[in-house]
C-alpha positions as CSV (number, residue, x, y, z in Angstrom):
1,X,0.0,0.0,0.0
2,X,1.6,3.4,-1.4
3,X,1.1,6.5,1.2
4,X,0.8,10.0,0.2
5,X,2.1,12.4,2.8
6,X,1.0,16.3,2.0
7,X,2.9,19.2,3.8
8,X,0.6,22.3,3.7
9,X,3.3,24.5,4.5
10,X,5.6,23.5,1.3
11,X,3.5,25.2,-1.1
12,X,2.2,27.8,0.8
13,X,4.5,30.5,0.3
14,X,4.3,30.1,-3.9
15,X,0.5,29.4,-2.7
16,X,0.4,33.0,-1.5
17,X,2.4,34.8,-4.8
18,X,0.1,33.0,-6.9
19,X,-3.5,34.2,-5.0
20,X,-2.2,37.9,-4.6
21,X,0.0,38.2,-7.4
22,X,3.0,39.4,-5.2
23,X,6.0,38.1,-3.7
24,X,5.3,37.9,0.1
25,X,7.8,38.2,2.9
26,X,8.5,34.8,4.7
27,X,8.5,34.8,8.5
28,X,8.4,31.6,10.6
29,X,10.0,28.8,8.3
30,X,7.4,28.5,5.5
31,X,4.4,28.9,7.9
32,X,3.7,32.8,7.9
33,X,4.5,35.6,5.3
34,X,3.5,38.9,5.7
35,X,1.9,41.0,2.5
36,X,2.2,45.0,3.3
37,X,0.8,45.3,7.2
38,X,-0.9,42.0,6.5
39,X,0.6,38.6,8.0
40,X,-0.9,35.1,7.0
41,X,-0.1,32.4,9.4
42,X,-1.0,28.8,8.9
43,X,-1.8,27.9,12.7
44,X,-3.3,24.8,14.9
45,X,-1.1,22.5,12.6
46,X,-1.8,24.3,9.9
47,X,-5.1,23.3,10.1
48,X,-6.2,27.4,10.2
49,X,-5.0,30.3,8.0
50,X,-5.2,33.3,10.1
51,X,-5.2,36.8,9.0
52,X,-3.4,39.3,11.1
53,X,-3.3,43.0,10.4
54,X,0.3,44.4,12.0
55,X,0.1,47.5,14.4
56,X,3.9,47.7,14.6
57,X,4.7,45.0,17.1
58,X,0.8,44.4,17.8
59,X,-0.9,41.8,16.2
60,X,-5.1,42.2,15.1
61,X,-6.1,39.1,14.3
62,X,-9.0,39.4,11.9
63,X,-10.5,36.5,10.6
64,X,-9.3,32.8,10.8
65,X,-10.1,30.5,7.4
66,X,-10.2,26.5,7.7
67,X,-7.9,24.6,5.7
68,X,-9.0,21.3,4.1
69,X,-7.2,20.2,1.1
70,X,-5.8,23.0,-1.1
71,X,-4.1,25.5,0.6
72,X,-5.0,27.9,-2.4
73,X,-9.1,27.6,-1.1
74,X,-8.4,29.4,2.0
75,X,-6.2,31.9,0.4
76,X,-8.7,33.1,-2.1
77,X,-11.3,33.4,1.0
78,X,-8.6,35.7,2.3
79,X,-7.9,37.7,-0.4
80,X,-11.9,38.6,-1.0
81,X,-12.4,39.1,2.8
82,X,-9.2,41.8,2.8
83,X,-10.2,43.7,-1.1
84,X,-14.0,43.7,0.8
C-alpha cells in the first residue's frame, strides 16, 4: 500500500504569490508571510489560515479560514475578505 504524505506549508509560500499576485515576505519557516501590514499564518497544525493586520509589534487578528485540502481555497477566502 503506497502512502501519500501532503505538507501544507511546502507550497504555501508560492500558494500565497500565486493568489495575490506578489512576492510575500517569509516569516516563521514556510508557515507565515506577511503582505504589506498584512501577515498570514497557517496555525493549529496548519489546520487554520489566520489573517493578522500588524500594528507595529501588535498583532489584530482578523479572521481565521479552515484549511481542508488546497491550501490555495483558503487563500482566495482571504484575499476577498481583505479587497472587501
Amino acid at each position: 500500500m503506497k502512502k501519500t504524505f501532503v505538507d501544507q506549508a511546502a507550497d504555501f509560500v508560492l500558494a500565497v504569490e500565486r493568489v495575490f499576485g506578489e512576492r510575500p515576505r517569509v516569516l516563521d519557516g514556510s508557515r507565515a508571510v506577511q503582505l504589506g501590514d498584512v501577515r498570514l499564518s497557517l496555525e493549529a497544525g496548519e489546520r487554520e489560515l489566520c489573517v493578522i493586520r500588524m500594528h507595529g509589534a501588535l498583532e489584530e487578528y482578523l479572521k481565521v479560514f479552515e484549511v481542508r485540502g488546497d491550501i490555495e481555497v483558503p487563500l482566495l477566502m482571504a484575499k476577498e475578505f481583505l479587497d472587501g
